[in-house]
N, C-alpha and C positions, 0 to 999 in steps of 0.2 A: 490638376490639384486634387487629394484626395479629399472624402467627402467626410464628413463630420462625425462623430460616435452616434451609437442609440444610449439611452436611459428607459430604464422601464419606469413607467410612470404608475401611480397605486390609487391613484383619485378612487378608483373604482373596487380596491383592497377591502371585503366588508360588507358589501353591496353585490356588485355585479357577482366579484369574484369571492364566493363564501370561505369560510374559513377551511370547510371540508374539500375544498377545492385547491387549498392552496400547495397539496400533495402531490398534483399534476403540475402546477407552473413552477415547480425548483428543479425538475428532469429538464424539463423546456428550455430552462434559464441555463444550465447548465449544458446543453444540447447546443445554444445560442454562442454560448462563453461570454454573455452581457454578463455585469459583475458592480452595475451597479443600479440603486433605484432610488427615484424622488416619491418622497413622502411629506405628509404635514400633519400637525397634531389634534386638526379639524376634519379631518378626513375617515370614513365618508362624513355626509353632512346631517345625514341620521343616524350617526354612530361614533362621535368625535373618538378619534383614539385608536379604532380598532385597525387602521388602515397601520398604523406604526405596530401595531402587537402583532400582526399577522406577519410582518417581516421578522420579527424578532423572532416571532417564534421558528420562519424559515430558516434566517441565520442559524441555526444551528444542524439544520444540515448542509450548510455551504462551505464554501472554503475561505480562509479566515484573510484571503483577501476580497473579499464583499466588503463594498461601499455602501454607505446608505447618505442621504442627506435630505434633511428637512427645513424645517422652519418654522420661527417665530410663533408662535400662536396670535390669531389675528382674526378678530371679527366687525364685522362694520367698516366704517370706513376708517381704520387703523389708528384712530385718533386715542392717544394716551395704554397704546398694547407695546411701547417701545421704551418704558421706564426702564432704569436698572432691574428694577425687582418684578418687573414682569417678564422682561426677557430670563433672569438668571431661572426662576421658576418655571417657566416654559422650556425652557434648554433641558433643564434637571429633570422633569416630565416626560419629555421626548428619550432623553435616554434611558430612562428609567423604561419606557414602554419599548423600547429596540432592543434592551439587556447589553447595551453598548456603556463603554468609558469614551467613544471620540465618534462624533460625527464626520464624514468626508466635507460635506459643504452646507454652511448654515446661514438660512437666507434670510432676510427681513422682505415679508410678502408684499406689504405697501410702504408709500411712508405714512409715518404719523408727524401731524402738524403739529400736532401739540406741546408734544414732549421736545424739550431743544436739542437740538440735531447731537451738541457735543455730550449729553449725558447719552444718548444712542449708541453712538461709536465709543464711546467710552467704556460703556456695558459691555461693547461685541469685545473690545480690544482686551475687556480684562477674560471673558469668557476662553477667548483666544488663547492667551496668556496661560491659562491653568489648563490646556491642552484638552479643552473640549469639542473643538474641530478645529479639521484640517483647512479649508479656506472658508471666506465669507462672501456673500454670495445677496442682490440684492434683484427682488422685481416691483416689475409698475413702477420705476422710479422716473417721473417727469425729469428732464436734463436740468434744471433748475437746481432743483432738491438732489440730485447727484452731486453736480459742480460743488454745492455746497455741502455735501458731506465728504468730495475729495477734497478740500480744500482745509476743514477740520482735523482729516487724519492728515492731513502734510505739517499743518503747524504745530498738532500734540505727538506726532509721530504714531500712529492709530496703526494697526492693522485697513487695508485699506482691500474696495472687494475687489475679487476675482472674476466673478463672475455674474452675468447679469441673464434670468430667464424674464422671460415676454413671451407671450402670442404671437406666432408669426407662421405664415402661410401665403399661397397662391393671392389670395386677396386681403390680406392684411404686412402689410409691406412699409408699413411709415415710419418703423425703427429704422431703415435702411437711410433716411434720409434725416431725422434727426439725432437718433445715437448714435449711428455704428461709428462713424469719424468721432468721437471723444470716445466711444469704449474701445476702441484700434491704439490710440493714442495714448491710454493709458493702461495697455495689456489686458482687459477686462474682456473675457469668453462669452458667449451670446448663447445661450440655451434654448431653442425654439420650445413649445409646445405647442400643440392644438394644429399640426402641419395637415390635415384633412377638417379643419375648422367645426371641430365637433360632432361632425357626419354629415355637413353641409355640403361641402366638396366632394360627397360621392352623391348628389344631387337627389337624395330623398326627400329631401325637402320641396324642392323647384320642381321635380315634377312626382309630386304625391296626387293622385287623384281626387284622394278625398281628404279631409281633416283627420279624419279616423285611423288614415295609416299608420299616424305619426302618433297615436294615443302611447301613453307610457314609455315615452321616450323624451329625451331633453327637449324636441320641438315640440312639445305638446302645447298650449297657451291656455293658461290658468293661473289662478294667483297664488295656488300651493308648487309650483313649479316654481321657484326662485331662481336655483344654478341655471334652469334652463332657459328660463327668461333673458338673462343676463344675453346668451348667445343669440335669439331671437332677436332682441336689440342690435343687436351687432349686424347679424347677416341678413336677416329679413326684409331687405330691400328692395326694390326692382332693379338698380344697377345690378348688386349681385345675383339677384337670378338670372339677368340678363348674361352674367358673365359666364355662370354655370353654364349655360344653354350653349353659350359660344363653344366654351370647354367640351361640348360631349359631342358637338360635332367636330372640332379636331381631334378629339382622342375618334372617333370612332373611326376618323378613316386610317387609322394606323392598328383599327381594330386593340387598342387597350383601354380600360378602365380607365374610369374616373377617379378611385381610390386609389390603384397603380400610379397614375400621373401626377396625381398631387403628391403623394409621397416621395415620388423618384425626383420631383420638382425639389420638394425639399432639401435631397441629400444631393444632388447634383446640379444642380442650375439653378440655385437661389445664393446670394449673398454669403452664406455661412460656407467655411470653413471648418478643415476636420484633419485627422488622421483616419488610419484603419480603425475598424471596430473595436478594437482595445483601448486603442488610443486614451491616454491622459490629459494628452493638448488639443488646443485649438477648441472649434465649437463641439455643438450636441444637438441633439433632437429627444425632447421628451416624447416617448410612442406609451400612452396612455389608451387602455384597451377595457371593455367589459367582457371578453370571454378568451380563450386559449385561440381559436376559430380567428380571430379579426388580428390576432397578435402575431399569429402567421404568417397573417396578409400583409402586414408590416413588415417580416423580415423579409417575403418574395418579395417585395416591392424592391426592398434595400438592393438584395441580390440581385435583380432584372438588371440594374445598372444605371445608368444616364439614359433621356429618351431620346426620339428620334430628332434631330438638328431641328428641321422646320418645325415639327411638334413643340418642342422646346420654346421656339422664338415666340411660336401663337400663343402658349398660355403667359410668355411676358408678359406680351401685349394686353392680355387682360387688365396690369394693374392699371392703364389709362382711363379704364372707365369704371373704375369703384374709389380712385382712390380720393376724392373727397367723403365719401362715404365712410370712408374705410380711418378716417383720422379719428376719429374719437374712439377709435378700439386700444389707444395701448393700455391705460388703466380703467380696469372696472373690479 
């Protein structure tokens, strides 16, 4: 079965990757024939905005089939960012900072409890309607709050989503057993991100010697680290480093990386589904990067291919011992 598309991801659009830099990654982009990228209008998180103006301002040296797709503006725990009139403003903002008239796919980040489900889908389906993107597109949605928002666009006849991004990785695996069978079921595409789980899976963290190594980086632990906290919560367990440890003795007797293994795990021997690199259908893998250097390593990885059978099997076997752990990771 062939393996799922890439998406360049831009979290880092602003930040890692400056604006003065953005004149190397459209040769790259082009080099690659990736054609499309996810953005959001919070991005970076020191800089809302600029992650969407730095594509925009790319798009124009691209070809005028570049994709982009973002999403909602959404801060906190999404409660009351899903109004009409927050979303129709957030929409209008986002393109307004892309210099686009259509988004490819426009996501709702979380849900909001507050605002009722039918003014939500109501908002997307008129936004829909006046041909402001191409599909809709929703993440972090507990199955609950999906069911019930598919269930809204079948009786008002909604625009209903396409597609669905999450976190998902070597050790974070628990869509697999409570989405995927309703997003299969109702044609709904599965957009991985975080498939090296924020640099945890290439075990810099599990075996850093000191605290120090890890200064100014998302593992750092401090209380002005927010984004990074958030993944520290997640992974910083002892299962998971248990699991990491496992992982670097089987990769190593096949002599490959850590970051190689997790990635080619990703596109070839995890759950998701794909086309060729082009591809339109089927799944994705968002490859979110802070430098040209690590976005590379992403495509070698893609290129390497599938790993080796036994390799393969052993890092399965990893999800057995994280994945109570590993349940409270789909929404945060």
């Amino acid at each position: 079965m062939p393996p799922p598309k890439f998406i360049i991801g831009s979290l880092a659009f602003g930040k890692a990757f400056t604006v003065e830099e953005q004149d190397l990654l459209i040769p790259f982009m082009r080099e690659l024939g990736v054609k499309e990228a996810d953005s959001g209008p919070t991005w970076p998180l020191h800089a809302p905005g600029t992650a969407e103006q730095m594509i925009g301002a790319m798009l124009q040296y691209m070809s005028q089939d570049y994709i982009v797709d973002s999403r909602v503006e959404c801060m906190g725990n999404g409660d009351g960012t899903m109004t009409a009139d927050a979303i129709a403003k957030s929409l209008d903002r986002t393109l307004a900072n892309l210099g686009l008239k259509k988004l490819n796919i426009f996501y709702c980040d979380r849900p909001d409890y507050k605002t009722p489900v039918a003014e939500q889908a109501g908002a997307i389906d008129k936004a829909y309607r006046e041909g402001k993107f191409t599909m809709f597109g929703v993440c972090n949605f507990p199955i609950p709050f999906l069911e019930e928002w598919l269930q809204v666009c079948d009786e008002k006849g909604y625009v209903k989503p396409k597609v669905f991004q999450g976190m998902y990785n070597l050790l974070c695996r628990t869509y697999e057993e409570t989405h995927f069978a309703l997003l299969r079921k109702h044609g709904i595409r599965f957009f991985a991100h975080s498939p090296i789980a924020g640099g945890f899976l290439t075990g810099k963290v599990t075996f850093a010697a000191d605290p120090s190594e890890l200064e100014g980086t998302r593992w750092e632990k401090g209380p002005g680290n927010t984004f990074g906290n958030a993944y520290i919560a997640c992974y910083d367990k002892p299962s998971m480093h248990d699991a990491v440890r496992t992982m670097s003795k089987l990769c190593e007797a096949h002599a490959i990386g850590l970051f190689d293994a997790a990635v080619r795990w990703s596109f070839y021997h995890s759950k998701l589904v794909g086309g060729p690199i082009l591809s339109e259908k089927g799944d994705g893998v968002v490859l979110g990067a802070h430098n040209l250097s690590t976005l590379r390593k992403y495509v070698d990885a893609y290129v390497a291919g599938p790993l080796p059978e036994d390799l393969a099997k052993g890092l399965d076997g990893l999800w057995d011992g994280v994945r109570e752990d590993a349940s409270p990771l789909l929404a945060w």
